[in-house]
N, C-alpha and C positions, 0 to 999 in steps of 0.2 A: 556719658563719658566726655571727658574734655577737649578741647582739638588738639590735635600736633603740632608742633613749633614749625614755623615752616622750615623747611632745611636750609636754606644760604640765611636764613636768621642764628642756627645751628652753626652754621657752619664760621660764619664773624665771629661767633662768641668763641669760638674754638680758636680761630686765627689770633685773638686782640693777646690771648696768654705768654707763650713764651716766644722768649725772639729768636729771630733767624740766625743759623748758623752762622751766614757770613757778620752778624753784628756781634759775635761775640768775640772779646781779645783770643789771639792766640797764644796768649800766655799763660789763662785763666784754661784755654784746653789743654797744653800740656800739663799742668799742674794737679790736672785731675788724674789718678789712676787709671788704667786700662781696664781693670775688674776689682770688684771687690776680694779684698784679701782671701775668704773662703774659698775662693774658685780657682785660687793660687794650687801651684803643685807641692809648694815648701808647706804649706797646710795640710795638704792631702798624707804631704810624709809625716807630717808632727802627728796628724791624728790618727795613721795606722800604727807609727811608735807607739803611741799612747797604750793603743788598744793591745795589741802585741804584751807589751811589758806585764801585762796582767795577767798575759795566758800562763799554763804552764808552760817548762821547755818544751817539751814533746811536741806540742801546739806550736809553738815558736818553731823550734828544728821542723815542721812539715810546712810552715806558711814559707818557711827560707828556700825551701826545697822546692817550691811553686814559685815565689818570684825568680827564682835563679833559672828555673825552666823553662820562667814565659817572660823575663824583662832582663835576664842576665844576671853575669855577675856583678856589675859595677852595682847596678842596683840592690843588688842583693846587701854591696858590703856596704850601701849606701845607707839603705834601712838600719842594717844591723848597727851601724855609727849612731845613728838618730833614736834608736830604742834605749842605745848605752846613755847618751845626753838626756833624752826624757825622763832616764831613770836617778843620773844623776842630778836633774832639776828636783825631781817629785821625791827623793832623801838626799837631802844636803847633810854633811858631816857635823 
């Protein structure tokens, strides 16, 4: 078997990569997002519209019926806004 790297030899080659926090502009860190767009809540709603718009209504009228009972109503007419828009993206006139 080989030997092991010593670890503070580990540990330098780990340090020499990226730079420290304070060396980086502050301009360059606001300009990055705070998460990537999938982790967004506007995604979370695009891709339950998505999914939604495929069920039948019956499906549709009982998922209405659960978020209106566990997230309200706003949300509820918030979705049902975002399923009319998905659907009119996915058949345009």
């Amino acid at each position: 078997m080989g030997s092991r790297p010593d670890p503070g030899h580990v540990q330098a080659t780990l340090d020499i990569g990226a730079p420290a926090a304070a060396d980086i502009p502050a301009a360059a860190a606001v300009d990055q997002p705070p998460v990537p767009h999938t982790w967004r809540e506007a995604w979370r709603l695009e891709c339950e519209a998505r999914y939604l718009m495929r069920k039948p209504m019956e499906a549709r009228k009982a998922h209405y019926a659960g978020v209106l009972e566990k997230r309200g109503e706003a949300a509820r007419n918030e979705l049902i806004a975002e399923v009319n828009r998905q659907w009119a993206l996915a058949n345009p006139l």
